[in-house]
VEXDREN-2710 file (C-alpha; in Angstrom, 1 decimal):
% VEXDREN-2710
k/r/px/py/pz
1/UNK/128.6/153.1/-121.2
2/UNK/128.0/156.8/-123.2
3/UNK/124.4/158.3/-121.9
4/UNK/122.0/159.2/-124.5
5/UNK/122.6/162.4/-123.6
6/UNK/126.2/162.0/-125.0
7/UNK/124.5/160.9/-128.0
8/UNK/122.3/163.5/-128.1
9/UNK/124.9/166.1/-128.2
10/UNK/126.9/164.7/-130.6
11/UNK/124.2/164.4/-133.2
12/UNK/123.1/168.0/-132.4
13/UNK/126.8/168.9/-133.2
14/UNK/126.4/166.6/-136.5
15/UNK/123.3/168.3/-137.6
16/UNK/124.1/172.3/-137.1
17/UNK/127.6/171.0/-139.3
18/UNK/125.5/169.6/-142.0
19/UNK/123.0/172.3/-142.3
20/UNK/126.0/175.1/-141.6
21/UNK/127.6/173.2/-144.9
22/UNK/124.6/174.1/-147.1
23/UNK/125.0/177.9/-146.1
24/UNK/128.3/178.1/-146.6
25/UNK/128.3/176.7/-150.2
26/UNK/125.8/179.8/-150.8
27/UNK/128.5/182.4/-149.2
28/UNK/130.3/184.6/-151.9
29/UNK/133.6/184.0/-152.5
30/UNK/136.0/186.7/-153.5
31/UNK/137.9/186.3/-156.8
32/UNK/140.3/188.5/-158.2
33/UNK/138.7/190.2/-161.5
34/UNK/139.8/189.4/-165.2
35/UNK/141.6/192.5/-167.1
36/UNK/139.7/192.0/-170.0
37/UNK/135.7/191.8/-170.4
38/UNK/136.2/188.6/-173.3
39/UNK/138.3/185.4/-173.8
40/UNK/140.3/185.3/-177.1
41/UNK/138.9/182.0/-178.2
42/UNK/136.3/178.8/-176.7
43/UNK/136.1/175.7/-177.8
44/UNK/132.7/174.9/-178.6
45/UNK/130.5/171.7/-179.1
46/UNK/126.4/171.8/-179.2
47/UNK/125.4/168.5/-177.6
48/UNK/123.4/169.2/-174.9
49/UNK/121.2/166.7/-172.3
50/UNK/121.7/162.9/-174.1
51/UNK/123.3/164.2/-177.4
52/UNK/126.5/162.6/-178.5
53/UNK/129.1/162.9/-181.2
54/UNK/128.9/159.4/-181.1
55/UNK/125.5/159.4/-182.6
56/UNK/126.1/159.7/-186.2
57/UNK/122.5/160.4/-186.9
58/UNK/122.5/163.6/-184.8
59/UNK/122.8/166.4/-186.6
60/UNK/122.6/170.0/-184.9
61/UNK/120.4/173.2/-186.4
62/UNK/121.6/175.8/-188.2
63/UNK/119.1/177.8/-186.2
64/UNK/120.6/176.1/-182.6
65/UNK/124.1/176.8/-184.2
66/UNK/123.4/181.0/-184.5
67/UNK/121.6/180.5/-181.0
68/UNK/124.5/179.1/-179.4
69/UNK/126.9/181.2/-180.7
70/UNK/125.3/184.3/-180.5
71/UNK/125.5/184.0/-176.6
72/UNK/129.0/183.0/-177.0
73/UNK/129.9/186.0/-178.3
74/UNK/129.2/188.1/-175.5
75/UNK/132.1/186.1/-174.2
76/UNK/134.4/185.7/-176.9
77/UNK/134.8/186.5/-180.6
78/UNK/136.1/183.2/-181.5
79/UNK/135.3/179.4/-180.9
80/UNK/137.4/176.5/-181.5
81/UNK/136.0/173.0/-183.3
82/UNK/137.0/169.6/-183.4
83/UNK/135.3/168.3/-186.6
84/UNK/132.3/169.1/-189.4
85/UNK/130.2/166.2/-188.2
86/UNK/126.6/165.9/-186.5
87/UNK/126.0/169.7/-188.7
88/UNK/129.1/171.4/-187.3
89/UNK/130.4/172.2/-191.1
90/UNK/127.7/175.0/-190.7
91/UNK/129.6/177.0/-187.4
92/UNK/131.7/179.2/-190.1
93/UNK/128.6/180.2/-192.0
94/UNK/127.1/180.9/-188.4
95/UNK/130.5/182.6/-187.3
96/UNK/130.6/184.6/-190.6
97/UNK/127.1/186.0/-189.9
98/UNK/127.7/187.4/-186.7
99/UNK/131.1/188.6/-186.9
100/UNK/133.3/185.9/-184.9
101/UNK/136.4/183.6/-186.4
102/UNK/136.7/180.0/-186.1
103/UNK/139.4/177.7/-185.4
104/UNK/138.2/175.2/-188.0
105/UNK/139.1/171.3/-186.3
106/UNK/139.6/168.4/-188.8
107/UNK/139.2/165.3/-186.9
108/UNK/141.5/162.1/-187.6
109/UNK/140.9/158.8/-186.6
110/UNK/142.1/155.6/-187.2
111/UNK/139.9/155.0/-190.3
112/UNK/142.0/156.2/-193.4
113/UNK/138.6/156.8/-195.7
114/UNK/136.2/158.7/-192.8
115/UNK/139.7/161.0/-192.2
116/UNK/139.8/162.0/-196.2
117/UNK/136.6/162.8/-195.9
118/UNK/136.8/165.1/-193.3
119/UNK/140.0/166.6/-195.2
120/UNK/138.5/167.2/-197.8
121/UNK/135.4/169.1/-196.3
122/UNK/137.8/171.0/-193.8
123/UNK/139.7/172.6/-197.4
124/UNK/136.3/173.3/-199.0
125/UNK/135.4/175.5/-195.6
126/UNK/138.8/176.8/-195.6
127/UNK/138.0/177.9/-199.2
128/UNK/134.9/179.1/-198.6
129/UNK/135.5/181.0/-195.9
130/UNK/139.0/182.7/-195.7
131/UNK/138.2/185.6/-193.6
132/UNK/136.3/183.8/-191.0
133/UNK/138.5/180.5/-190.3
134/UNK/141.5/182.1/-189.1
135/UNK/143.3/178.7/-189.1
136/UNK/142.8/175.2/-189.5
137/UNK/143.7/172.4/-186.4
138/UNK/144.5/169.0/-187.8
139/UNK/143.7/166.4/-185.2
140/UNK/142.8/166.5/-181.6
141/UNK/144.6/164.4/-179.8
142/UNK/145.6/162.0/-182.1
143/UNK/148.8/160.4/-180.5
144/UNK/147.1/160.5/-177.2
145/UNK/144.5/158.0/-178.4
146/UNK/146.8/156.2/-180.3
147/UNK/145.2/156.5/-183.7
148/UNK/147.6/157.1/-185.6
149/UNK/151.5/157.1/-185.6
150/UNK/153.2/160.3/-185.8
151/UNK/154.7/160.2/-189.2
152/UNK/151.3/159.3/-191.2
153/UNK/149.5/162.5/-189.3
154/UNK/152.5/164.8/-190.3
155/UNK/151.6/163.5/-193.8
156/UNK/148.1/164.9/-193.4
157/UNK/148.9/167.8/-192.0
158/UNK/151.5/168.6/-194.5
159/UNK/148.9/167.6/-197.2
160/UNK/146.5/170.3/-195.6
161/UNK/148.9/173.1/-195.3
162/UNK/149.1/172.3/-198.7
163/UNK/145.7/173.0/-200.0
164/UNK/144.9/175.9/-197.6
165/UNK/145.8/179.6/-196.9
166/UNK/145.3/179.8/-193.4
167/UNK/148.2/178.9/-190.8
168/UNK/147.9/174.9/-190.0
169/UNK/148.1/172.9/-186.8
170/UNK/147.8/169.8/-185.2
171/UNK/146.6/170.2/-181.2
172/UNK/147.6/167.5/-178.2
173/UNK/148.6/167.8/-174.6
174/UNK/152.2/169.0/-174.3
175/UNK/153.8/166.1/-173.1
176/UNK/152.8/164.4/-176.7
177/UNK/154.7/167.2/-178.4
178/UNK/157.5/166.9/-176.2
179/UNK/157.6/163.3/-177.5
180/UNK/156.9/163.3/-180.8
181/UNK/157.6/167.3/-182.1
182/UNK/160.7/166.3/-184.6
183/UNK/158.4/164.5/-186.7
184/UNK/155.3/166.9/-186.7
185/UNK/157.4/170.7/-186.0
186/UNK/158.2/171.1/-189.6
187/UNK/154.6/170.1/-190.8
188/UNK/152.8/173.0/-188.7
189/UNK/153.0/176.4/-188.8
190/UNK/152.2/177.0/-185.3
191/UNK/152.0/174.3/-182.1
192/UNK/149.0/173.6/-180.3
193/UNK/149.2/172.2/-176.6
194/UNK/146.9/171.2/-174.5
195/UNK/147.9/172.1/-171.1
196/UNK/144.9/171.3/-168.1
197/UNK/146.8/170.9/-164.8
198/UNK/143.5/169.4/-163.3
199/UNK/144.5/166.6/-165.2
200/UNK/147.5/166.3/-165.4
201/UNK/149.3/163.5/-164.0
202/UNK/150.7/165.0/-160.9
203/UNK/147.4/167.2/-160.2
204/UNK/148.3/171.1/-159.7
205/UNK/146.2/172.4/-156.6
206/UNK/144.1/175.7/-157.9
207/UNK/146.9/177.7/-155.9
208/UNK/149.6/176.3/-157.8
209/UNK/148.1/175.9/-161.1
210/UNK/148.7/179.2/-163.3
211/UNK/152.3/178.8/-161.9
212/UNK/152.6/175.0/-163.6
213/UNK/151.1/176.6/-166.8
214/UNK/153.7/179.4/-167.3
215/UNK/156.4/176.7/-166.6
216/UNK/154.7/174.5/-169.2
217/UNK/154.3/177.2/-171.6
218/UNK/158.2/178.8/-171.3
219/UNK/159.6/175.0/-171.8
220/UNK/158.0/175.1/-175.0
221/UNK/158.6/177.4/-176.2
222/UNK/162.8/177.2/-175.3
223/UNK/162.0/173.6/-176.9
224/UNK/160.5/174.9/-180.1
225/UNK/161.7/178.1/-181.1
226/UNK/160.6/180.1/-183.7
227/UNK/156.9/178.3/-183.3
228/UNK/154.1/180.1/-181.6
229/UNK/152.5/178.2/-178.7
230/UNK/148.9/178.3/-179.4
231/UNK/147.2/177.2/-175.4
232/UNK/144.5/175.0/-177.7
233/UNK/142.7/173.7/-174.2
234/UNK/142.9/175.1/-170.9
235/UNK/140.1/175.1/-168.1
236/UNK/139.0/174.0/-164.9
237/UNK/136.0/171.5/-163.8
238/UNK/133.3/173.2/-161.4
239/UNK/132.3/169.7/-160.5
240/UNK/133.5/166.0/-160.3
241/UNK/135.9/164.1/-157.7
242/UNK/139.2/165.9/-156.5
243/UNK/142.4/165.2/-157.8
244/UNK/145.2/165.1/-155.4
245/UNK/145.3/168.6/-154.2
246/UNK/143.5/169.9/-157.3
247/UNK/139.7/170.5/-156.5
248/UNK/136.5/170.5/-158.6
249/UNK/134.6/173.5/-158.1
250/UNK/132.6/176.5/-159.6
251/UNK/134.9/179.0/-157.4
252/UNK/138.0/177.4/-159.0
253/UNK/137.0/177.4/-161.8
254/UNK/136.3/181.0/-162.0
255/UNK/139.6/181.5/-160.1
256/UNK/141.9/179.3/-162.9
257/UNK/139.8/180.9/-165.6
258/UNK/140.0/185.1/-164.7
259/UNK/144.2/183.8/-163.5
260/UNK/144.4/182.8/-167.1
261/UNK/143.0/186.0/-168.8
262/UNK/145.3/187.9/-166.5
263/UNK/148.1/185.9/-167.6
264/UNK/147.6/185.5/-171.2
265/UNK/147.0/189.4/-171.2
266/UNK/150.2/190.2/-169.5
267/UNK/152.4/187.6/-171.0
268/UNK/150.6/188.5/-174.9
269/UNK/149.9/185.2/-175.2
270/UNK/147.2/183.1/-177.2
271/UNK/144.6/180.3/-175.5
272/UNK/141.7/178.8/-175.8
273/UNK/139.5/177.9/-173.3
274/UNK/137.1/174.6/-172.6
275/UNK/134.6/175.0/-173.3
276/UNK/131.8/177.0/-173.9
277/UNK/129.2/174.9/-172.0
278/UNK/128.9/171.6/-170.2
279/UNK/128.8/168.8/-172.1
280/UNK/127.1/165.8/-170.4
281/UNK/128.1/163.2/-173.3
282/UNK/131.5/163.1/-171.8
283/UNK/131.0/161.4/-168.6
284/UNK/130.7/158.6/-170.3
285/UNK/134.5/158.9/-170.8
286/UNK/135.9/161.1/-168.0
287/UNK/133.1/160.2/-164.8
288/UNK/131.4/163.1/-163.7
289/UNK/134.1/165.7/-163.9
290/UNK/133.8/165.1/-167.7
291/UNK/130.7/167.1/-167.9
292/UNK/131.5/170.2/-166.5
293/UNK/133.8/172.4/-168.2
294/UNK/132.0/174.9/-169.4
295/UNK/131.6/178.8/-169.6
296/UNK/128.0/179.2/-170.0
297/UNK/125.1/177.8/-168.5
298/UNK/121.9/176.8/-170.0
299/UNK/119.9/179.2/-172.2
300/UNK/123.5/181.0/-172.4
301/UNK/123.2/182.8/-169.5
302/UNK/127.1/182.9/-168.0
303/UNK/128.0/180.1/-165.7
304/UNK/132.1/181.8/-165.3
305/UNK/131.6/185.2/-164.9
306/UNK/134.6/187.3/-165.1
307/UNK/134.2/190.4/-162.7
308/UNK/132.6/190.1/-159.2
309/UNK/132.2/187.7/-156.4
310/UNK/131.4/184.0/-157.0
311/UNK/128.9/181.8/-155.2
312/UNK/129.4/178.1/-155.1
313/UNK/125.8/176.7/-154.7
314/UNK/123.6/179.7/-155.9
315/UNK/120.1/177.9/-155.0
316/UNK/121.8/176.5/-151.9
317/UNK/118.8/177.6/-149.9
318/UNK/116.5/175.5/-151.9
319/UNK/119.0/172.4/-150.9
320/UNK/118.8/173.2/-147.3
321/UNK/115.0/173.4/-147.1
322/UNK/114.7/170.5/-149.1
323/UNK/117.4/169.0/-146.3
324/UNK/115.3/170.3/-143.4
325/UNK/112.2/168.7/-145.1
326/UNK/113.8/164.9/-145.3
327/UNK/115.1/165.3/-142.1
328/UNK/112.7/166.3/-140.3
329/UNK/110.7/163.1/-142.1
330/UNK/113.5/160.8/-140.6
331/UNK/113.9/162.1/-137.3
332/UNK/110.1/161.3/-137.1
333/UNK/110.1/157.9/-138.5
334/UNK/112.8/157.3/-136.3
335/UNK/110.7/158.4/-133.1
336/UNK/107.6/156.6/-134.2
337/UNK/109.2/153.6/-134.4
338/UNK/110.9/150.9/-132.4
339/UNK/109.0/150.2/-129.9
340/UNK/108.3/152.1/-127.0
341/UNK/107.3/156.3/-126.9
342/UNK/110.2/158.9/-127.3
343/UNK/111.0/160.7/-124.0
344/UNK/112.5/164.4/-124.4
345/UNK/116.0/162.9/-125.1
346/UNK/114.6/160.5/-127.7
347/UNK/112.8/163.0/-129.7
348/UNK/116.3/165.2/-129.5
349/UNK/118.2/162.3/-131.0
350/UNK/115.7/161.2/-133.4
351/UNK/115.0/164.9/-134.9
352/UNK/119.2/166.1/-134.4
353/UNK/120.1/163.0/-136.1
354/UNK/117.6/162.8/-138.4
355/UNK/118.4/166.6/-139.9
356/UNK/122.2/165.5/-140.0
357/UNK/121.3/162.2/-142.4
358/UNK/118.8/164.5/-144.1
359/UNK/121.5/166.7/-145.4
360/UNK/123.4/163.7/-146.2
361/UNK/120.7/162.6/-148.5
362/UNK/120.2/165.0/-150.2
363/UNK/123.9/165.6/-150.7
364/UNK/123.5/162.2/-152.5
365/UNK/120.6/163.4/-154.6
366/UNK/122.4/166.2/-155.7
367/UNK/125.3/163.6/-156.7
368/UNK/123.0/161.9/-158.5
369/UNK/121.8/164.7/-160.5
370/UNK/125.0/165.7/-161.9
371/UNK/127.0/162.5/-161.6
372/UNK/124.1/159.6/-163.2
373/UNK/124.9/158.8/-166.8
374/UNK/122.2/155.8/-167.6
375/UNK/119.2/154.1/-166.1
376/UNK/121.4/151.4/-164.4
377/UNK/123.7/154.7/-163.1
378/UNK/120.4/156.3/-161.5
379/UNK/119.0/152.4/-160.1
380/UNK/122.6/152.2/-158.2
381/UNK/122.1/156.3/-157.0
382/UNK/118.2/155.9/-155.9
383/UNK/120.1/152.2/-153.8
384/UNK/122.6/154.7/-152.3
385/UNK/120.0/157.4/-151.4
386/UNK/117.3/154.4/-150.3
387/UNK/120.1/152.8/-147.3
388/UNK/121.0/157.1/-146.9
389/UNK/117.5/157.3/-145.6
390/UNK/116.1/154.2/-144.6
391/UNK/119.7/153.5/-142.6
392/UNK/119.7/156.4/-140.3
393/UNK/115.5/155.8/-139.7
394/UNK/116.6/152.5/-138.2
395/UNK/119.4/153.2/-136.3
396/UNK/118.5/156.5/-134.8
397/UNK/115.3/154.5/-134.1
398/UNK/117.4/152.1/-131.8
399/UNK/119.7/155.5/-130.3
400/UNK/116.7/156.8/-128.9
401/UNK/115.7/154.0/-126.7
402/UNK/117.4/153.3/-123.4
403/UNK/118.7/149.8/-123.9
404/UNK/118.7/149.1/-127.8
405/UNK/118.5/145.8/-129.1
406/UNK/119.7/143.9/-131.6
407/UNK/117.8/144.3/-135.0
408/UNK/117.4/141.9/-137.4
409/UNK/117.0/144.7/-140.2
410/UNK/119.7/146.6/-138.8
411/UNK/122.3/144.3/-139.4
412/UNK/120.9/143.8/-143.2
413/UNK/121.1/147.9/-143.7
414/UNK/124.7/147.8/-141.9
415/UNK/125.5/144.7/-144.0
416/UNK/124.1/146.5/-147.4
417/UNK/126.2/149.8/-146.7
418/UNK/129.4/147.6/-146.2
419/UNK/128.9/145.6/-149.0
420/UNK/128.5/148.8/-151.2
421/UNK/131.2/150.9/-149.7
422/UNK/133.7/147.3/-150.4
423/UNK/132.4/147.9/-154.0
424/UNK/133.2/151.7/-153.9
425/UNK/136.5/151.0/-152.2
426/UNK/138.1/148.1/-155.0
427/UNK/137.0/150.3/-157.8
428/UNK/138.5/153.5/-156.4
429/UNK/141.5/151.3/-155.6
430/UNK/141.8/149.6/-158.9
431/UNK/140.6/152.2/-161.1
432/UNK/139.2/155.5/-159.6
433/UNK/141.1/158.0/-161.7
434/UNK/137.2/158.5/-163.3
435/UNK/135.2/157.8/-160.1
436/UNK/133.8/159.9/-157.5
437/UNK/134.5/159.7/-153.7
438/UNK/130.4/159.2/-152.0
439/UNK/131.3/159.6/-148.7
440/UNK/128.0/161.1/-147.7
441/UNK/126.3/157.7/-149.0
442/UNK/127.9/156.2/-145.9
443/UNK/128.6/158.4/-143.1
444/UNK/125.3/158.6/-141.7
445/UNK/125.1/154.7/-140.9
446/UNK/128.8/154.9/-140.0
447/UNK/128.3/157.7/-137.4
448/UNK/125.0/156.2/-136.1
449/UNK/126.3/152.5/-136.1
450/UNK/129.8/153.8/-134.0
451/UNK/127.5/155.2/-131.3
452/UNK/125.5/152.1/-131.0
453/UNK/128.6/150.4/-130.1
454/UNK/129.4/153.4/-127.5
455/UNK/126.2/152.9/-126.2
456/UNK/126.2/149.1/-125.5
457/UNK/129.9/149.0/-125.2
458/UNK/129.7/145.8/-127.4
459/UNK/130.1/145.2/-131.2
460/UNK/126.8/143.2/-131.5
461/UNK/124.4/145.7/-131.8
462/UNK/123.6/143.7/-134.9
463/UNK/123.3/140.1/-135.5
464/UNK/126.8/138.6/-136.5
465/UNK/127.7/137.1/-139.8
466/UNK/130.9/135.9/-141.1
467/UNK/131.0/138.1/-144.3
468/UNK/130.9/141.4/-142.1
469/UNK/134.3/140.5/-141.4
470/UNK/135.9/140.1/-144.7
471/UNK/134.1/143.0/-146.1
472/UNK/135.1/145.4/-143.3
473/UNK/138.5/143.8/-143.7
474/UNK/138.7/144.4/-147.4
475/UNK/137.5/147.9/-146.7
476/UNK/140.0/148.6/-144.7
477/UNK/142.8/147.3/-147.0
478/UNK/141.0/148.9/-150.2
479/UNK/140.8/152.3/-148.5
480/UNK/144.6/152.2/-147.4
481/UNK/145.8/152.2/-151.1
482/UNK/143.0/154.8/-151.9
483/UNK/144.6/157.2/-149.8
484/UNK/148.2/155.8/-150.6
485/UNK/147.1/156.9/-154.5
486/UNK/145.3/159.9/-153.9
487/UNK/147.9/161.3/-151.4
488/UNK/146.9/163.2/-148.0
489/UNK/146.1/166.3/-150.0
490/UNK/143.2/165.2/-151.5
491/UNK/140.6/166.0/-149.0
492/UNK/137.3/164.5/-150.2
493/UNK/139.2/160.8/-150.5
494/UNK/140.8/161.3/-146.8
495/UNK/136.7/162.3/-146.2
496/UNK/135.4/159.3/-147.5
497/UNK/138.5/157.1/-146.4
498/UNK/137.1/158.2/-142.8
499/UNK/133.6/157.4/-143.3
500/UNK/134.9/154.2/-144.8
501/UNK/136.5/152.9/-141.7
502/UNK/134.3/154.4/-139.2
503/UNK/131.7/152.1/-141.0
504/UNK/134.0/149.1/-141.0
505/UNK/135.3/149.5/-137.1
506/UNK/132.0/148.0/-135.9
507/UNK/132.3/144.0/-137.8
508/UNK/136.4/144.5/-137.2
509/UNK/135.4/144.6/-133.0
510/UNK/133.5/141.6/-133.5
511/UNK/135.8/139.9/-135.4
512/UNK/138.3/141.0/-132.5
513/UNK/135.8/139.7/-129.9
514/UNK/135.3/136.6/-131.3
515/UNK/139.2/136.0/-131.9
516/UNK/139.4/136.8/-128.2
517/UNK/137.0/134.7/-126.9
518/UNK/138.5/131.9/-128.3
END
């Protein structure tokens, strides 16, 4: 049987880990500067905090419109738009005023009558404002979403390129114009890809990313020659889950973005990036990586800059107080309860731990902050950051004492965290490509519950129930093809893969106790 001195060490390791995680998120981080002190174009949408293109009643300010853009052109003389809904048939007037271009968007759906619409207000702008909308981008995406078949949206664009001056275009991600470019090529004047190797579906790692772009970029232009390649979308999350080898973060995203400008200005060629600021509508659609794309932060202050050293976590030190502060809250509730006083050791477990699962929670508050889309989102967050808290109070409670016993509400908060981490596991397994990997939701109960079983060198440390079994079982299984899909490289799935099974080791021992027994 482990001493609690054992334990006590191994939580102190645990907690100078956490709180050294929190300080090294707030190091800078060297980045190669960008040649040139603007991008060429951005792609820019004004919904901000619950605003939606969805809502068809929402309808931005003129006066928001010359705000936003205004700050936008500090960073680049053009923006890219995707339609002249919710007030966006006012950006070239904006544009016009302070001396920018537009890459006017015309958005087609499936509905043949909202599409003409939009036509026909796209050629009035056109019209209206020759100078300023330096080209005219008909459909986003189209094929992609399966809206329409290739040969009815050549027959728009062709319609279009009709009507207007300016050079015409229809923009999707390459591998749609790989399949479908001899019906649309001879409708456009000039292709538009979209080429994001975040996304793509063998995810490029940060390293290897500007390398998969100028492969991308040279096979299409060998495949359609005599078209310029217009780059229509090309970026990099700062936040959200990790693809593969490809990470989400502020650092790469300032990495990808200053690579790009460096390419684009060697090779002379044209892109756009997404997007000028973070646009929380769309983790309804793409989870929480959705949301974070852009270039500039709120009140237009620049989230990407392009010269300089880049911190990951600039108030980091606000996070590790405010870490420090719950800790220190559960390492007491841990000491003050259970039973008999804390000796010396017991107060070093209880406070060591407690700062390690304090970190932890707040990790998870910080999740939830950037990751919680609705009120039912949040209530399943503030569940996750309730068992983050109240777990470790209990069990560190029962670590501190000599001879733990078995607890009643232990078992229920061990019970609750395996039934939410089965949850976690069968969607990630079944559907994760939008979903985020919460390994710090579990790992404090997983750690603390392992060393229970050290301690008593016996599984039931908690009172026994049958489901244990199958969840831990299904946990195990679940994670397996997790790690299987996401591959070895991606490190915060193999993180939360570990947590995973560390939490699921303690019912599998009782399940292998009981099968030996009889």
């Amino acid at each position: 049987m482990i001493g609690r001195g054992f334990v006590a060490a191994v939580l102190t390791v645990c907690a100078a880990v956490a709180l050294g995680s929190w300080v090294r998120l707030g190091q800078p981080v060297a980045v190669p500067d960008a040649p040139v002190t603007r991008a060429q174009c951005v792609s820019y949408a004004p919904f901000r905090g619950s605003e939606t293109p969805f809502d068809k009643t929402f309808m931005v300010s003129e006066q928001r419109l010359e705000e936003d853009l205004r700050h936008l052109s500090a960073f680049t003389p053009c923006v890219r738009t995707y339609a002249t809904s919710n007030g966006l048939d006012k950006v070239a007037a904006v544009a016009e005023r302070l001396g920018m271009t537009v890459l006017q968007g015309l958005w087609i759906g499936a509905e043949d009558a909202a599409n003409r619409k939009e036509l026909e207000k796209v050629v009035e702008l056109a019209h209206a404002y020759p100078k300023t909308i330096t080209g005219v981008i008909v459909g986003n995406e189209v094929l992609l979403r399966r809206e329409q078949a290739a040969e009815p949206l050549a027959a728009y664009i062709r319609e279009v390129n009709a009507r207007v001056e300016q050079p015409v275009t229809y923009a999707d991600v390459w591998e749609f114009w790989r399949r479908h470019g001899a019906a649309l090529k001879d409708a456009v004047d000039f292709i538009t890809i979209h080429l994001l190797p975040y996304w793509e579906d063998d995810p490029s790692d940060i390293s290897e990313a500007l390398v998969h772009v100028k492969q991308i970029h040279d096979q299409m232009a060998a495949e359609f020659p005599g078209k310029e390649i217009l780059v229509g979308e090309i970026g990099w999350p700062s936040t959200g889950r990790q693809r593969e080898a490809a990470e989400a973060s502020l650092v790469n995203e300032t990495r990808f973005i200053r690579g790009v400008l460096q390419m684009t200005t060697a090779e002379g060629w044209r892109a756009n990036l997404i997007e000028a600021t973070d646009q929380p509508w769309k983790r309804q659609l793409e989870g929480t990586t959705g949301g974070f794309w852009g270039v500039l932060g709120e009140g237009g202050t620049p989230k990407v800059t392009l010269t300089g050293p880049v911190v990951e976590v600039a108030d980091w030190l606000r996070w590790l107080l405010a870490s420090v502060a719950v800790g220190l809250g559960i390492g007491l509730a841990a000491a003050l309860t259970g039973g008999r006083k804390a000796d010396a050791t017991g107060w070093l477990i209880s406070l060591s731990g407690g700062l390690a699962a304090g970190v932890l929670a707040v990790f998870c508050v910080r999740h939830a902050v950037f990751s919680a889309r609705s009120p039912l989102e949040w209530g399943e967050h503030g569940a996750s950051i309730a068992l983050a808290v109240l777990g470790p109070v209990v069990f560190l409670s029962l670590l501190r004492q000599a001879e733990p016993v078995v607890s009643g509400l232990a078992g229920w908060l061990y019970r609750l965290t395996l039934f939410s981490t089965t949850v976690t596991a069968v969607g990630l397994a079944f559907g994760g490509r939008y979903r985020d990997f919460p390994a710090t939701a579990i790992l404090g109960v997983a750690v603390a519950m392992l060393l229970l079983v050290l301690v008593r060198r016996s599984a039931a440390v908690v009172p026994e129930r049958p489901e244990d079994r199958w969840l831990a079982a299904t946990v195990v299984a679940m994670t397996a093809g997790v790690v299987v899909l996401e591959t070895f490289k991606n490190d915060d799935a193999l993180a939360w893969a570990l947590s995973a099974l560390l939490l699921a080791v303690p019912a599998l021992l009782r399940c292998r106790a009981s099968c030996l027994t009889r």
